[in-house]
Predicted model as a PDB file, atoms N, CA, C, CB and O in Angstrom, pLDDT in the B-factor column:
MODEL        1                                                                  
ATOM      1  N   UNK A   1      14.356   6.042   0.597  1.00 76.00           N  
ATOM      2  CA  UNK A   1      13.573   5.425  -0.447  1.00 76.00           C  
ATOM      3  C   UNK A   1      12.711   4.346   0.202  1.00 76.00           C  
ATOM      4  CB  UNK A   1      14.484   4.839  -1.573  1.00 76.00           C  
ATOM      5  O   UNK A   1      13.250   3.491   0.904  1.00 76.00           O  
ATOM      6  N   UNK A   2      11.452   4.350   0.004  1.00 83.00           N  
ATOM      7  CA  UNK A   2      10.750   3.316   0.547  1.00 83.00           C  
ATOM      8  C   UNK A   2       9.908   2.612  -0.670  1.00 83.00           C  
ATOM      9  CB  UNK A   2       9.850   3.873   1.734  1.00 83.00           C  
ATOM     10  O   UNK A   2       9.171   3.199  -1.462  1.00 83.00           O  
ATOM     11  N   UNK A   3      10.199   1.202  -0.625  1.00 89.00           N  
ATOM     12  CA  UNK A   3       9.554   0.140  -1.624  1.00 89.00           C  
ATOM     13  C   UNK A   3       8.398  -0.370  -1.460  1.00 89.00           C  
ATOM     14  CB  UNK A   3      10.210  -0.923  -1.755  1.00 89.00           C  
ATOM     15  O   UNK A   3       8.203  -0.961  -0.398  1.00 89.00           O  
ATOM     16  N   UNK A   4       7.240  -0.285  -2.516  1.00 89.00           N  
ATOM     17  CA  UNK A   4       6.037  -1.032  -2.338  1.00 89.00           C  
ATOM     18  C   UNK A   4       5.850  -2.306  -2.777  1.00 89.00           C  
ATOM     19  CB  UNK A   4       5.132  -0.440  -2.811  1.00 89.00           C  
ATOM     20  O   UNK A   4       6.656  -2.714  -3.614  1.00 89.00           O  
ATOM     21  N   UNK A   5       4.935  -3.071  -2.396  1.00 90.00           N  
ATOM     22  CA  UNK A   5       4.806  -4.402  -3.412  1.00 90.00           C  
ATOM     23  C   UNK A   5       4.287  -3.970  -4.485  1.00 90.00           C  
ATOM     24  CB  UNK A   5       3.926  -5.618  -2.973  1.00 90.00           C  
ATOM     25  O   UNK A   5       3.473  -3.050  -4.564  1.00 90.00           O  
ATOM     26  N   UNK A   6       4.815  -4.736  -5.537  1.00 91.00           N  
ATOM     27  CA  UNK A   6       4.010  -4.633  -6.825  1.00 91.00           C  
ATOM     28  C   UNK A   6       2.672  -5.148  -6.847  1.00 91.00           C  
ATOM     29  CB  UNK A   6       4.664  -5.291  -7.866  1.00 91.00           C  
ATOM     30  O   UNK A   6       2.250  -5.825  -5.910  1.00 91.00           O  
ATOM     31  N   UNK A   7       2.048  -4.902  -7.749  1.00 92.00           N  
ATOM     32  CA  UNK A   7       0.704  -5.327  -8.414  1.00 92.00           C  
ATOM     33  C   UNK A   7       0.682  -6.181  -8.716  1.00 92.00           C  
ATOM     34  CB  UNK A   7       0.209  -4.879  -9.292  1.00 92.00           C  
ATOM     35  O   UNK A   7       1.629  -6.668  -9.333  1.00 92.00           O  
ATOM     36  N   UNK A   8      -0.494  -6.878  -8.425  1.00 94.00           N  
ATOM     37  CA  UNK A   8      -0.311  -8.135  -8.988  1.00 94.00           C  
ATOM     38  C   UNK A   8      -0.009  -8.978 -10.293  1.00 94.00           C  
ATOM     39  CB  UNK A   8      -1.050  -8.433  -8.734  1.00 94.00           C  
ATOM     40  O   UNK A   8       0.420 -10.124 -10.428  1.00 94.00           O  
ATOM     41  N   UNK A   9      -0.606  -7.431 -11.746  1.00 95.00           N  
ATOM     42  CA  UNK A   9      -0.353  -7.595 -12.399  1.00 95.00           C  
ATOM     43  C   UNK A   9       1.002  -7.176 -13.291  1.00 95.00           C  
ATOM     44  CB  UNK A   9      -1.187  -7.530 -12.478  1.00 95.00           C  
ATOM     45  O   UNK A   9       1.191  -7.599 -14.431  1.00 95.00           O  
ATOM     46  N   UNK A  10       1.955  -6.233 -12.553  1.00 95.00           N  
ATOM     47  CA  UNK A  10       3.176  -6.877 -12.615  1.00 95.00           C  
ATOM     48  C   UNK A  10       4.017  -8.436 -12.459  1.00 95.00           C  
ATOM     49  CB  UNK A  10       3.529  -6.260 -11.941  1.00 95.00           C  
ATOM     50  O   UNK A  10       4.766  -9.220 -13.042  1.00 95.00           O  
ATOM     51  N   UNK A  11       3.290  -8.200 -11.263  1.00 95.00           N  
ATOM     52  CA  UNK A  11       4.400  -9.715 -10.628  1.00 95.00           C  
ATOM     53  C   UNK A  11       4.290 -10.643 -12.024  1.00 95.00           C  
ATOM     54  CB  UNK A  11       3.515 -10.935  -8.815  1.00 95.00           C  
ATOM     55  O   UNK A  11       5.247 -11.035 -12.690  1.00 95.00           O  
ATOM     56  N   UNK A  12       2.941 -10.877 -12.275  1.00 97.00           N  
ATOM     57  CA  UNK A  12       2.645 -11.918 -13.150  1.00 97.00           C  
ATOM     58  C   UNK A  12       3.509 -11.732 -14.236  1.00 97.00           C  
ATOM     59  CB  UNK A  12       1.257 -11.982 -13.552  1.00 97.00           C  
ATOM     60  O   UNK A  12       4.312 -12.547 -14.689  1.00 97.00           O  
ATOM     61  N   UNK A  13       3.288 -10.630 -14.603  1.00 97.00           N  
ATOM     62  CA  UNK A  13       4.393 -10.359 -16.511  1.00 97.00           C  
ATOM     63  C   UNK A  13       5.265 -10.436 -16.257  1.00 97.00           C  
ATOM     64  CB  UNK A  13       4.597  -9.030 -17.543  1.00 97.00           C  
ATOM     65  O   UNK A  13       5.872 -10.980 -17.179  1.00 97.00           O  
ATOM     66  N   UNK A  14       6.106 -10.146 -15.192  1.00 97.00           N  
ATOM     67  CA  UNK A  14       7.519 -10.452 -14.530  1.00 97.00           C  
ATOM     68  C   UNK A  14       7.923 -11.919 -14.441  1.00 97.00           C  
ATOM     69  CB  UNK A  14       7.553  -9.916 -13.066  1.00 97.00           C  
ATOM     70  O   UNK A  14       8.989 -12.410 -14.811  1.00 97.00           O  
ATOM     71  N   UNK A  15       7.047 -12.432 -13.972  1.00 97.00           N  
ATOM     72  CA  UNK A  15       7.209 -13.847 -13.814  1.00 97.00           C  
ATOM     73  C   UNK A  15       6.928 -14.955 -15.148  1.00 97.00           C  
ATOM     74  CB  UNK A  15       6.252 -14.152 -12.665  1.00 97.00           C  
ATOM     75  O   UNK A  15       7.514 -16.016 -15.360  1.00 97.00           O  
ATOM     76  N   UNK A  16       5.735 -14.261 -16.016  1.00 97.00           N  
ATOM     77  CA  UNK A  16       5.861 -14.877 -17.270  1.00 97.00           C  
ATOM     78  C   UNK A  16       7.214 -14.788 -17.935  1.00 97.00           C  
ATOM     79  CB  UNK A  16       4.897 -14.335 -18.116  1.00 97.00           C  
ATOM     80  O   UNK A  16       8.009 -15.720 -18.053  1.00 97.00           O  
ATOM     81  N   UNK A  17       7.346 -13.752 -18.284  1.00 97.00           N  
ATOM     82  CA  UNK A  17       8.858 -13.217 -18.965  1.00 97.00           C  
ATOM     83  C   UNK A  17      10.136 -14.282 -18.367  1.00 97.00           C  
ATOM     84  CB  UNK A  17       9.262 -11.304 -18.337  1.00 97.00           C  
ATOM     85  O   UNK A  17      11.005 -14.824 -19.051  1.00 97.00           O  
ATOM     86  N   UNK A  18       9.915 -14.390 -16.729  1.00 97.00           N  
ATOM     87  CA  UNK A  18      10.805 -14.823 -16.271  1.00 97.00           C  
ATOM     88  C   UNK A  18      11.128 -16.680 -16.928  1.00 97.00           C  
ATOM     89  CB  UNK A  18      10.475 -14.491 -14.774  1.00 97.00           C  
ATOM     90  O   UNK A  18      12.164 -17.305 -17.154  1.00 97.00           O  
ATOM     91  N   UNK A  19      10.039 -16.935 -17.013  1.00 97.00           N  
ATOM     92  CA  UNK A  19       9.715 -18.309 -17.171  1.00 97.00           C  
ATOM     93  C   UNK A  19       9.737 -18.577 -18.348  1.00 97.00           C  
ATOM     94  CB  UNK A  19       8.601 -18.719 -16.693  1.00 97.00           C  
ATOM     95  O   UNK A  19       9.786 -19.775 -18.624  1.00 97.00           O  
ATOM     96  N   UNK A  20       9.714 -17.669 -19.369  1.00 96.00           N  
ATOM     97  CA  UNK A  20      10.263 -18.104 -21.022  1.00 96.00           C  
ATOM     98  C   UNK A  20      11.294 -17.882 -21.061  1.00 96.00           C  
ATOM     99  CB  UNK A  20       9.794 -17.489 -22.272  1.00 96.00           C  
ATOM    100  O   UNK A  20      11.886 -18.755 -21.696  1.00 96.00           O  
ATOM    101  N   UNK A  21      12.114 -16.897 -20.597  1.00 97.00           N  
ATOM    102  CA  UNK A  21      13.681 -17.166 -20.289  1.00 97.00           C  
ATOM    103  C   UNK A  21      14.264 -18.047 -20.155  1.00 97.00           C  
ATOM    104  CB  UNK A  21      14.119 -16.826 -19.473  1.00 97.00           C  
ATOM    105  O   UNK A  21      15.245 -18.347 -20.835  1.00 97.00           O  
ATOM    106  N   UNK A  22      13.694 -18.827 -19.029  1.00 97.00           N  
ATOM    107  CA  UNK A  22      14.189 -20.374 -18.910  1.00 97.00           C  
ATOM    108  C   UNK A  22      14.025 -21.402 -19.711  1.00 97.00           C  
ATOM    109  CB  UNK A  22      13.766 -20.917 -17.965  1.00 97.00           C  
ATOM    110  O   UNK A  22      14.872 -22.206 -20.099  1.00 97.00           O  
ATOM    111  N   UNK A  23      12.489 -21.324 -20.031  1.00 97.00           N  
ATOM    112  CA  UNK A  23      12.395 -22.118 -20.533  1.00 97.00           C  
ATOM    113  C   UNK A  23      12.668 -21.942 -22.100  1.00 97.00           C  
ATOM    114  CB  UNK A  23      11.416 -22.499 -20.089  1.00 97.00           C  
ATOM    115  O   UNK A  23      12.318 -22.880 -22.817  1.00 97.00           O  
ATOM    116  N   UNK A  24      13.174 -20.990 -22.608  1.00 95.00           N  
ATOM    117  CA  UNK A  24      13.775 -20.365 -24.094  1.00 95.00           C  
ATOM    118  C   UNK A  24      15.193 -20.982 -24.156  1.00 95.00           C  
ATOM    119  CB  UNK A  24      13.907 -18.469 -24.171  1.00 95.00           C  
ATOM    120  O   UNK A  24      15.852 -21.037 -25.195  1.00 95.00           O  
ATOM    121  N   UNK A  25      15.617 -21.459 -22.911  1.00 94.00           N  
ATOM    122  CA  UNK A  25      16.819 -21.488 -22.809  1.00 94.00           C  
ATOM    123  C   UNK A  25      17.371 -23.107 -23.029  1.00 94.00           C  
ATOM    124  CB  UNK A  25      17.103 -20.816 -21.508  1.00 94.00           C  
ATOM    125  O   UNK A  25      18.512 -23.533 -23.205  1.00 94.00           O  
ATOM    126  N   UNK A  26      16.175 -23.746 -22.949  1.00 95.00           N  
ATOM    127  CA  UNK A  26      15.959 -25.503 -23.052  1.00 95.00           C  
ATOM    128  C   UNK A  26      15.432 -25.872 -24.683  1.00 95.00           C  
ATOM    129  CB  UNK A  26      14.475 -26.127 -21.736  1.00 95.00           C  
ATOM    130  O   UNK A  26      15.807 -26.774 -25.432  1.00 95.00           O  
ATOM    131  N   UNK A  27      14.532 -24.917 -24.863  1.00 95.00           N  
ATOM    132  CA  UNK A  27      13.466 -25.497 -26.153  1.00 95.00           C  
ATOM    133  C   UNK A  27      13.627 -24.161 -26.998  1.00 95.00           C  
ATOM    134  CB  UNK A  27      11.484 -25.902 -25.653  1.00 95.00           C  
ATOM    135  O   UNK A  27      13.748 -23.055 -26.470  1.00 95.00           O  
ATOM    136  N   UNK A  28      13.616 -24.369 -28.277  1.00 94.00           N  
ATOM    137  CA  UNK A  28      13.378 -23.177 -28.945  1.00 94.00           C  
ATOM    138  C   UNK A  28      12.208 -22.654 -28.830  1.00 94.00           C  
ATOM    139  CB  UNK A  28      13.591 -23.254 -30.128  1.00 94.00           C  
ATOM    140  O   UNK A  28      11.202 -23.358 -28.742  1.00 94.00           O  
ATOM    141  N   UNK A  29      12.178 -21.379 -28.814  1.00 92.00           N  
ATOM    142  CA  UNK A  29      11.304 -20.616 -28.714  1.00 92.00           C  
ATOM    143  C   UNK A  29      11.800 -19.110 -30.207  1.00 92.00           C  
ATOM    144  CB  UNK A  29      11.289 -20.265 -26.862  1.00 92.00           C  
ATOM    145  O   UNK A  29      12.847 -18.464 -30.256  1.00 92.00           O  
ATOM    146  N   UNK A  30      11.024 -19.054 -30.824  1.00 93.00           N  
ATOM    147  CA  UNK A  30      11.861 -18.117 -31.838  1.00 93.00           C  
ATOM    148  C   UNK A  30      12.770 -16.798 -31.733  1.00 93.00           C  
ATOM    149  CB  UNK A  30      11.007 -17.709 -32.618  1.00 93.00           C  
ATOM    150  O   UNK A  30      13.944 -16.583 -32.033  1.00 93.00           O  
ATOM    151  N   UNK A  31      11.511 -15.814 -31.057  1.00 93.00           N  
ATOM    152  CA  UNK A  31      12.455 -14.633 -30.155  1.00 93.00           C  
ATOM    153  C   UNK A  31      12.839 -14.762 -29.042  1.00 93.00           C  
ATOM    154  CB  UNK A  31      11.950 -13.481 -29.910  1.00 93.00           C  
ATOM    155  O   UNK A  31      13.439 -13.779 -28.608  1.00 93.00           O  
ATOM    156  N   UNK A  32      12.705 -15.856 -28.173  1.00 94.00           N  
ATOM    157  CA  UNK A  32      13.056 -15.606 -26.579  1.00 94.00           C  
ATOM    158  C   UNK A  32      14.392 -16.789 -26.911  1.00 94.00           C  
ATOM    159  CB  UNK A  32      11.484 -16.132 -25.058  1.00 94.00           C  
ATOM    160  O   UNK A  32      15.440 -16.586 -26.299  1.00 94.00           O  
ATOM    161  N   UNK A  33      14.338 -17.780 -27.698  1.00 94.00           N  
ATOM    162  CA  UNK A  33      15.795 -18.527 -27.536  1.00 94.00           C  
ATOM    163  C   UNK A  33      16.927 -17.568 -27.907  1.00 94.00           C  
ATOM    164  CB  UNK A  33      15.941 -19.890 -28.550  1.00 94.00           C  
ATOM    165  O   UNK A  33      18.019 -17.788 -27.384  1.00 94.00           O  
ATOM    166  N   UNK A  34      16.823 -16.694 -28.612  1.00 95.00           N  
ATOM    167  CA  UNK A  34      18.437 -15.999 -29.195  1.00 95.00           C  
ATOM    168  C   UNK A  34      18.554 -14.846 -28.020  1.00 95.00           C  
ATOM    169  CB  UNK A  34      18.422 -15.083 -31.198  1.00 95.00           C  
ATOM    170  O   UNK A  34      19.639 -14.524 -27.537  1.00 95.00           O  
ATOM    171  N   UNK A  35      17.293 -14.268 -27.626  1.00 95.00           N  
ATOM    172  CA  UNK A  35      17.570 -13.111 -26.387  1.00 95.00           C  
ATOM    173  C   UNK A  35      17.125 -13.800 -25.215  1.00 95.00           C  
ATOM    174  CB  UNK A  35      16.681 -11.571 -26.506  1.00 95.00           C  
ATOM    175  O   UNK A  35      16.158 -13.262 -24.676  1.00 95.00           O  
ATOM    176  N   UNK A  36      17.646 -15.057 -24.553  1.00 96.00           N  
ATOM    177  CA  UNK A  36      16.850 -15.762 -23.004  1.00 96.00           C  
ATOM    178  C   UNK A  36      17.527 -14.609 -22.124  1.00 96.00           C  
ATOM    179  CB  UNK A  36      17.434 -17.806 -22.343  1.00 96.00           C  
ATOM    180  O   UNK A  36      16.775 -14.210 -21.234  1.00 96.00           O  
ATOM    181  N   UNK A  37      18.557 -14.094 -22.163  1.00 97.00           N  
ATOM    182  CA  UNK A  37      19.311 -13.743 -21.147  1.00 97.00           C  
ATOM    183  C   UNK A  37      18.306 -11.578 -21.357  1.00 97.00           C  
ATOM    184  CB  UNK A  37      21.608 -14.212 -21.614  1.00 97.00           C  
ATOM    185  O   UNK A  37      17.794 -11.043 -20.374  1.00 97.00           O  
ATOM    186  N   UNK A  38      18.323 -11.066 -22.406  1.00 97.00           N  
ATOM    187  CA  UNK A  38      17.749  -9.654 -22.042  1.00 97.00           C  
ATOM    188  C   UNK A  38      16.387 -10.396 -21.998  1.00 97.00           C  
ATOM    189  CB  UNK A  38      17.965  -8.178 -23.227  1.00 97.00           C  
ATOM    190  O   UNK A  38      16.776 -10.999 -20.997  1.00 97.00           O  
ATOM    191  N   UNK A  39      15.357 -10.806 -22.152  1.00 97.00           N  
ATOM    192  CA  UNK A  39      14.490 -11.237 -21.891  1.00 97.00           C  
ATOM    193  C   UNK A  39      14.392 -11.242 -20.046  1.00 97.00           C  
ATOM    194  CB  UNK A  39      14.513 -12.395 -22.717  1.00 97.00           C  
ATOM    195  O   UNK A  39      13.636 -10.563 -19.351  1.00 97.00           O  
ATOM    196  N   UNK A  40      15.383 -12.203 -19.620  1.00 97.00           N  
ATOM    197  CA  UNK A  40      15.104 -12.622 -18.002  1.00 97.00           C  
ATOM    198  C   UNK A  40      15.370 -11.159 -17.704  1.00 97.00           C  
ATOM    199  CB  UNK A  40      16.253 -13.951 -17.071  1.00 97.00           C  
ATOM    200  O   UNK A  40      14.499 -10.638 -17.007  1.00 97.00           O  
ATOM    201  N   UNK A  41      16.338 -10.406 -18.058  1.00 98.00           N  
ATOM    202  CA  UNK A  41      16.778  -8.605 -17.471  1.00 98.00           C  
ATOM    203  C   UNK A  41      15.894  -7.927 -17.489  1.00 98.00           C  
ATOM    204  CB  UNK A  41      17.756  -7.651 -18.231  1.00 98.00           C  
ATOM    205  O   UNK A  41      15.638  -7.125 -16.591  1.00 98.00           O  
ATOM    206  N   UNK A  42      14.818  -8.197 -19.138  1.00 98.00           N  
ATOM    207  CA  UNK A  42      13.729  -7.166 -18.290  1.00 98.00           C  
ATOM    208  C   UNK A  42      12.763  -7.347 -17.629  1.00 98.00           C  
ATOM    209  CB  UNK A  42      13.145  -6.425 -18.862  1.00 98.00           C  
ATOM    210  O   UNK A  42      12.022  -6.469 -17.186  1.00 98.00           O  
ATOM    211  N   UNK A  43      12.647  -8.661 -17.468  1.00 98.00           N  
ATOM    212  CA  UNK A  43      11.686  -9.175 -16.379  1.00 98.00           C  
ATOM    213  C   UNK A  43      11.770  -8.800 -14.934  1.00 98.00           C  
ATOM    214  CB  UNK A  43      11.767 -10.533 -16.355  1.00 98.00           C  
ATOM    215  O   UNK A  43      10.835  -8.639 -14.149  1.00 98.00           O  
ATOM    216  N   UNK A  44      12.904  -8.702 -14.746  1.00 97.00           N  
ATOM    217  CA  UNK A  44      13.909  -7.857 -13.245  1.00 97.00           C  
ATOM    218  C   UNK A  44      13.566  -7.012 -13.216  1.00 97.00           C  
ATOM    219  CB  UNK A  44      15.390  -7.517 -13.073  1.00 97.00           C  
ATOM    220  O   UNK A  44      13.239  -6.461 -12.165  1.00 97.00           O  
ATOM    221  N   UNK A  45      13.471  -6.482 -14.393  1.00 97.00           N  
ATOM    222  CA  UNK A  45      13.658  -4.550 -14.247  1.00 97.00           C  
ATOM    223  C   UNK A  45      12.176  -4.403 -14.238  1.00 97.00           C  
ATOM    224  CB  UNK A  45      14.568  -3.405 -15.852  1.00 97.00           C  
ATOM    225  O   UNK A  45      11.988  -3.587 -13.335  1.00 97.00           O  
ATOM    226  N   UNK A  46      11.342  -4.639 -14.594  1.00 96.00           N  
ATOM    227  CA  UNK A  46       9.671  -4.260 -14.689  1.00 96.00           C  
ATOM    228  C   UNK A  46       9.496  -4.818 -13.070  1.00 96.00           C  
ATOM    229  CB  UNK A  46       8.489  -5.328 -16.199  1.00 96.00           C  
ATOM    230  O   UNK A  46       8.826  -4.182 -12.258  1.00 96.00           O  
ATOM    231  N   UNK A  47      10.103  -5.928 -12.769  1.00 96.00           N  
ATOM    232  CA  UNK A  47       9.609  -6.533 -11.314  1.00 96.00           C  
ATOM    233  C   UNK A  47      10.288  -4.929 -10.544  1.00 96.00           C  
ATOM    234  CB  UNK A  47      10.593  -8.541 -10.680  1.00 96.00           C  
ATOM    235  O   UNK A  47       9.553  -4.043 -10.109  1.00 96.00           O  
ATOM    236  N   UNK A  48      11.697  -4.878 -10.532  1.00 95.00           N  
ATOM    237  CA  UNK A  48      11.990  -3.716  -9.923  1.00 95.00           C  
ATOM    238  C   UNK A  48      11.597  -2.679 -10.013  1.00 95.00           C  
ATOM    239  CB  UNK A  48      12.797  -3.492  -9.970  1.00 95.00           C  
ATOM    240  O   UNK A  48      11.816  -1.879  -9.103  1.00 95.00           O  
ATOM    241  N   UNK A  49      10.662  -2.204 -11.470  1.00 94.00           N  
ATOM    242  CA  UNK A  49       9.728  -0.665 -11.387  1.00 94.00           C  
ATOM    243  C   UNK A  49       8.886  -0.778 -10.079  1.00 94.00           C  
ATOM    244  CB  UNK A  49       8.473  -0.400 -12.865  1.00 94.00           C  
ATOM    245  O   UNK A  49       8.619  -0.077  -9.103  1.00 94.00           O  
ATOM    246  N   UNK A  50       8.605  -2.021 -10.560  1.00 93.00           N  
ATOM    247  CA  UNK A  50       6.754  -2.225  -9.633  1.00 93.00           C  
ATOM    248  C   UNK A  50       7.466  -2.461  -8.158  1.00 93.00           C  
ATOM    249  CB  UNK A  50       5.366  -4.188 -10.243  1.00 93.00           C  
ATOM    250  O   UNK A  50       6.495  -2.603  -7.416  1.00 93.00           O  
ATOM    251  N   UNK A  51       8.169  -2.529  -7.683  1.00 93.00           N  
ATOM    252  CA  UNK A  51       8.729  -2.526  -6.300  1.00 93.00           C  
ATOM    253  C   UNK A  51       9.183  -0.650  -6.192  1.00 93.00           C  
ATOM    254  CB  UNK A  51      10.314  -3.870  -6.185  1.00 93.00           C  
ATOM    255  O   UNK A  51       8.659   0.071  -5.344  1.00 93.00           O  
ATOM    256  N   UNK A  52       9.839  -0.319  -6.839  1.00 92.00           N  
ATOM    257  CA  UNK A  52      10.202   0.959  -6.135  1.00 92.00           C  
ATOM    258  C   UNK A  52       9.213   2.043  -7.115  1.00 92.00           C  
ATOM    259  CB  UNK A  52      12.118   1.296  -6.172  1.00 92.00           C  
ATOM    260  O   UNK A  52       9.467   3.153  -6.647  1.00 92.00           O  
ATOM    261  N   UNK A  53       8.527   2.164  -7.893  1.00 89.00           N  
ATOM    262  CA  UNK A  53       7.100   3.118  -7.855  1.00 89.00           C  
ATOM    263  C   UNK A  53       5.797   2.891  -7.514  1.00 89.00           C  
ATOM    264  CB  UNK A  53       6.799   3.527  -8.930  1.00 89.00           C  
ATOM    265  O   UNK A  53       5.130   2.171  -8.256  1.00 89.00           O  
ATOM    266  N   UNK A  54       5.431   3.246  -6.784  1.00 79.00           N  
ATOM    267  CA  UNK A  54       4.125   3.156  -5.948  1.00 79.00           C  
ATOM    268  C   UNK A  54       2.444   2.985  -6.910  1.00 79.00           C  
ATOM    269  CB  UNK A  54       4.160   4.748  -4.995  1.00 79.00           C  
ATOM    270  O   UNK A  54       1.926   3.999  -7.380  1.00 79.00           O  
ATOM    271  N   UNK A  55       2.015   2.087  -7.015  1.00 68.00           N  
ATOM    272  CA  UNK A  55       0.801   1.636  -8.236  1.00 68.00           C  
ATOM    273  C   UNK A  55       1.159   1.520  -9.754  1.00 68.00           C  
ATOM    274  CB  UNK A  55      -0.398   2.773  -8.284  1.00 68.00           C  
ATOM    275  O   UNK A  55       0.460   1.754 -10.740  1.00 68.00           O  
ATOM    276  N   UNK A  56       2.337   1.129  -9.663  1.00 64.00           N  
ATOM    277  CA  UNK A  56       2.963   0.412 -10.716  1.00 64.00           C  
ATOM    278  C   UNK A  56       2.535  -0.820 -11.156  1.00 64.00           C  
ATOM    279  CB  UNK A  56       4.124   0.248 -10.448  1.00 64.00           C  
ATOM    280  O   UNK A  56       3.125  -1.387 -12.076  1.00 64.00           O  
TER     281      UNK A  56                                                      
ENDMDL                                                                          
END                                                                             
């Protein structure tokens, strides 16, 4: 199996997602405070598409 970098415009939604997680997790936020934790999971998992499919 060989891994590519993601796109840039993955990384970014990955990393947004990632960052209301956290910060869902301090301040309310309406849908991201009750789900912070599947929220940060699928931020992983879209980061991990865009790493192991190629122009993802």
């Amino acid at each position: 199996m060989s891994l590519s970098a993601p796109t840039t415009i993955v990384f970014i939604v990955s990393a947004i997602l990632a960052a209301l997680a956290v910060i869902g997790t301090f301040m309310p936020i309406p849908f991201i405070t009750e789900n912070a934790f599947w929220v940060a999971v699928v931020a992983y998992v879209i980061l991990a598409c865009g790493n192991i499919f190629r122009g993802f």
